[in-house]
C-alpha positions as CSV (number, residue, x, y, z in Angstrom):
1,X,16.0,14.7,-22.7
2,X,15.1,15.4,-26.1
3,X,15.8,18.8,-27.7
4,X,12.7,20.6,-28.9
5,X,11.8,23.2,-31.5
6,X,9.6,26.0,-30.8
7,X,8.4,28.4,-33.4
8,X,8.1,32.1,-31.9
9,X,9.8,30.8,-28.8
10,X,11.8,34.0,-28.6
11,X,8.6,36.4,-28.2
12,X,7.6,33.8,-25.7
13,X,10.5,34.2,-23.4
14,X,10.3,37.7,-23.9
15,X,7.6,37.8,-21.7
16,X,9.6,36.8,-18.9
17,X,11.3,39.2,-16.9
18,X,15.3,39.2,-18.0
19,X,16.2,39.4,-14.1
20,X,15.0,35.7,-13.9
21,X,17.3,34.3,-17.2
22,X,20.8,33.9,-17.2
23,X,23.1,34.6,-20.3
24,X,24.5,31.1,-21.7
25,X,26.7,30.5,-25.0
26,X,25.2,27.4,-26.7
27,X,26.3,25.5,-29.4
28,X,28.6,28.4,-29.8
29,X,25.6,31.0,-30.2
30,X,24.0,33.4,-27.4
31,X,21.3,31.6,-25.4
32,X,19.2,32.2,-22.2
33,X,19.1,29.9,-19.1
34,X,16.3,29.8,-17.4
35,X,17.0,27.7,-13.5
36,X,14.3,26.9,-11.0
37,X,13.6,24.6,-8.4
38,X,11.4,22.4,-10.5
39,X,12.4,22.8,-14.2
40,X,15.3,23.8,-16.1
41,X,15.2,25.9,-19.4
42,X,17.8,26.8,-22.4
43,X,16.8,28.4,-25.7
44,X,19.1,29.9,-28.2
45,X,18.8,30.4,-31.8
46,X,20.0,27.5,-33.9
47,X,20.5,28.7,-37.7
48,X,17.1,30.2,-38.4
49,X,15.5,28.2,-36.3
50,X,14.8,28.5,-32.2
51,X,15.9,25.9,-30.4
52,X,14.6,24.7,-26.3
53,X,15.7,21.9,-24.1
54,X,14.0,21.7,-21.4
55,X,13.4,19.1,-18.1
56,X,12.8,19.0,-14.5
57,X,16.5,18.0,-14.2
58,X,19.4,19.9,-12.5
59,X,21.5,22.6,-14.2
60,X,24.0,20.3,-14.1
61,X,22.0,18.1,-16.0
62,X,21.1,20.2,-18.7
63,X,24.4,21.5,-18.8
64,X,25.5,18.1,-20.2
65,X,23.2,17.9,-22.1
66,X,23.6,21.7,-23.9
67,X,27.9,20.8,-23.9
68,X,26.7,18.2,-26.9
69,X,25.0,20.5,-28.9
70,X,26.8,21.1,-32.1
């Protein structure tokens, strides 16, 4: 699962309601999870840039995934 930039990706999740993301550390910096039956979500800021990994794979999955992150 390949980690993706997005530019503006903040004001994109905004949009969501915050009831429906959960608060994650990644890479050692505040993140959002985002965990539905179908796809799962992470963004965070990484330096100045946004960062998103995304897949339909479990939370468990992406958790792996997000625990490499340097």
């Amino acid at each position: 699962m390949p980690v993706v930039r997005l530019a503006g990706l903040t004001q994109l999740m905004g949009n969501l309601p915050r009831m429906l993301l959960d608060r994650a550390t990644i890479a050692g910096r505040p993140g959002w999870e985002l965990h539905t039956p179908l796809i799962d979500v992470a963004f965070w800021q990484q330096e100045s840039t946004e960062a998103v990994a995304a897949g339909a794979v479990s939370q468990a999955t992406l958790g792996q995934l997000l625990a490499t992150i340097k």
